[in-house]
C-alpha positions in Angstrom: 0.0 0.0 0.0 3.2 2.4 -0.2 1.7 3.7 -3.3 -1.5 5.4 -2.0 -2.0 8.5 -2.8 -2.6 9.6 1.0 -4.7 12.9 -0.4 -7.7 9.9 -1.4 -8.3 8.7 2.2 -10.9 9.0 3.7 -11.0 10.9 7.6 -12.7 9.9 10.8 -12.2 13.4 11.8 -13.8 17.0 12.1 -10.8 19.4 12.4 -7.2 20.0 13.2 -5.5 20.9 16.5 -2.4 21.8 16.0 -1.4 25.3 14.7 0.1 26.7 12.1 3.8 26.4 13.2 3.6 23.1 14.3 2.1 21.5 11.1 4.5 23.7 9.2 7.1 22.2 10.9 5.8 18.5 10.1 5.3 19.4 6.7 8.7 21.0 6.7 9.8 17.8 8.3 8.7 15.4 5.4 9.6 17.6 2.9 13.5 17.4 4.4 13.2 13.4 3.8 11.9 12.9 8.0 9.6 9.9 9.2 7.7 10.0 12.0 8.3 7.3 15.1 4.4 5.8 15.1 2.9 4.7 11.7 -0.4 6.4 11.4 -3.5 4.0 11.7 -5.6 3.7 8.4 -9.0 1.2 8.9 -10.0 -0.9 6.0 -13.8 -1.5 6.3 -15.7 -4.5 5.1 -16.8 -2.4 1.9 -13.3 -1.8 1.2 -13.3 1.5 2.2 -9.8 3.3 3.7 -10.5 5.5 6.2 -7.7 7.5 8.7 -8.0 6.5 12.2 -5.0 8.2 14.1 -2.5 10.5 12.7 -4.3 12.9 10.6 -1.5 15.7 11.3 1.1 13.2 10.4 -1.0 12.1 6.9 -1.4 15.8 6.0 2.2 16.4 6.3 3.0 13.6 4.3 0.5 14.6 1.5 2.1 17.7 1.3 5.6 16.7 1.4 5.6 13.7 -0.5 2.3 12.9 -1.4 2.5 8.9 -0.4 3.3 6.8 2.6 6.9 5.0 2.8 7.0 1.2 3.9 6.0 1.7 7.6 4.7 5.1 7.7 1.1 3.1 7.8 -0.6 0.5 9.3 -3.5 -0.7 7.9 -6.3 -2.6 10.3 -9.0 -4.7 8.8 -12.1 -3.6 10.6 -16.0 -3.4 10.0 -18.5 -0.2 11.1 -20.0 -2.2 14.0 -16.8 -1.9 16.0 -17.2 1.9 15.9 -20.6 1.8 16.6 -20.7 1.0 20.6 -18.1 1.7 23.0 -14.9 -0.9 23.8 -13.6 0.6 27.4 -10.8 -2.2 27.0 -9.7 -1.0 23.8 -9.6 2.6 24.4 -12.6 3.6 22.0 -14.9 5.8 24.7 -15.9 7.9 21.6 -18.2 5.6 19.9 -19.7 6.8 16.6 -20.6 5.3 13.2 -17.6 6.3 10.5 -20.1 5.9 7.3 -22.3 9.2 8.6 -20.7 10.4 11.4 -16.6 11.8 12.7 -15.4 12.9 15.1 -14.5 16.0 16.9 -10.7 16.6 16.9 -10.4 17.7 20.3 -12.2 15.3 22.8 -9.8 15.0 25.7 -12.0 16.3 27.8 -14.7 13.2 27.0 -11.9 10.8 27.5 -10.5 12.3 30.9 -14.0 12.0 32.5 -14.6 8.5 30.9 -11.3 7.9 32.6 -12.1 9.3 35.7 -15.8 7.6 35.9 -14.0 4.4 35.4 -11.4 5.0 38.1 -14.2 6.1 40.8 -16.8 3.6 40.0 -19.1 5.9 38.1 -21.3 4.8 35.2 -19.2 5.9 32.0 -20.9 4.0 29.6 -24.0 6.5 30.5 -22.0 9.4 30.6 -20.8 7.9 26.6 -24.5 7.8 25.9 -25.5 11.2 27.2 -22.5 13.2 25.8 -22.5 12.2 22.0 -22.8 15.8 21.2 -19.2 15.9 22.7 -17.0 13.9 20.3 -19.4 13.2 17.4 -20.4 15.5 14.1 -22.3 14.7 11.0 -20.0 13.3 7.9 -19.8 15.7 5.4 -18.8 15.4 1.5 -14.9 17.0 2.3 -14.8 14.4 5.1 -14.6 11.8 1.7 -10.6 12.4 0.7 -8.0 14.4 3.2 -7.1 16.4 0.4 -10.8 18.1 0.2 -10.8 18.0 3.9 -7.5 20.2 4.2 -9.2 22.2 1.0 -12.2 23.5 3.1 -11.4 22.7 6.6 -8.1 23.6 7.3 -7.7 26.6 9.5 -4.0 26.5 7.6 -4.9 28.1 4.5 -2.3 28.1 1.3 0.5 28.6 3.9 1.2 25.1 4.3 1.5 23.9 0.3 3.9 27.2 -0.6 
């Protein structure tokens, strides 16, 4: 898969967190021939669909500094919809939402820390998951389809980045 074109993935996310100097500096990074220590996470679905899990800072600086992932810059996970659709404490995944109409919000530490917390005091966090969707979870739009028309209309970045 070292061919893809990472710019045709598909993301599980709404926005970007990091500013301007920092993901100039990972582009910058790639661009000067740098990898990054943890592969990103792509998920294959059943339908055959790639979508990007984890690392979509790390994917955009590679689509703008090379344009495809080297032999370990990925990993790819065979997965299906359902496993998104309910939460997995044990697994990490306190975010629950279903990747064909819905992402993610890019910032939801703040959900994870109380689901965290909850789990460490004996509170209910699977009701606090299922009262708080609104948190971590946004319709799927059209530029969610491809990273490259996601970092077209969503990023805060603007034609600094691809100068």
């Amino acid at each position: 898969m070292q061919d893809l074109r990472v710019a045709t993935l598909a993301v599980m996310h709404d926005g970007y967190r990091l500013s301007a100097e920092a993901m100039r500096a990972l582009v910058e990074h790639v661009r000067r021939g740098g990898r990054f220590d943890e592969p990103v996470r792509v998920t294959r679905f059943e339908d055959g669909r790639l979508m990007l899990r984890d690392g979509l800072h790390r994917t955009t600086a590679v689509m703008l500094g090379r344009g495809v992932f080297l032999d370990g810059d990925a990993v790819f996970e065979d997965m299906t919809y359902t496993m998104f659709l309910a939460p997995a404490l044990a697994a990490g995944l306190v975010a629950p939402f279903d990747p064909r109409t819905e992402v993610r919000v890019a910032d939801f530490r703040a959900h994870r820390e109380e689901v965290k917390r909850l789990l460490r005091t004996g509170g209910d966090a699977l009701a606090f998951i299922a009262s708080n969707r609104r948190a971590y979870v946004r319709p799927r739009r059209p530029c969610h389809d491809s990273l490259a028309a996601f970092f077209a209309e969503c990023s805060p970045y603007g034609a600094e980045l691809t100068a």
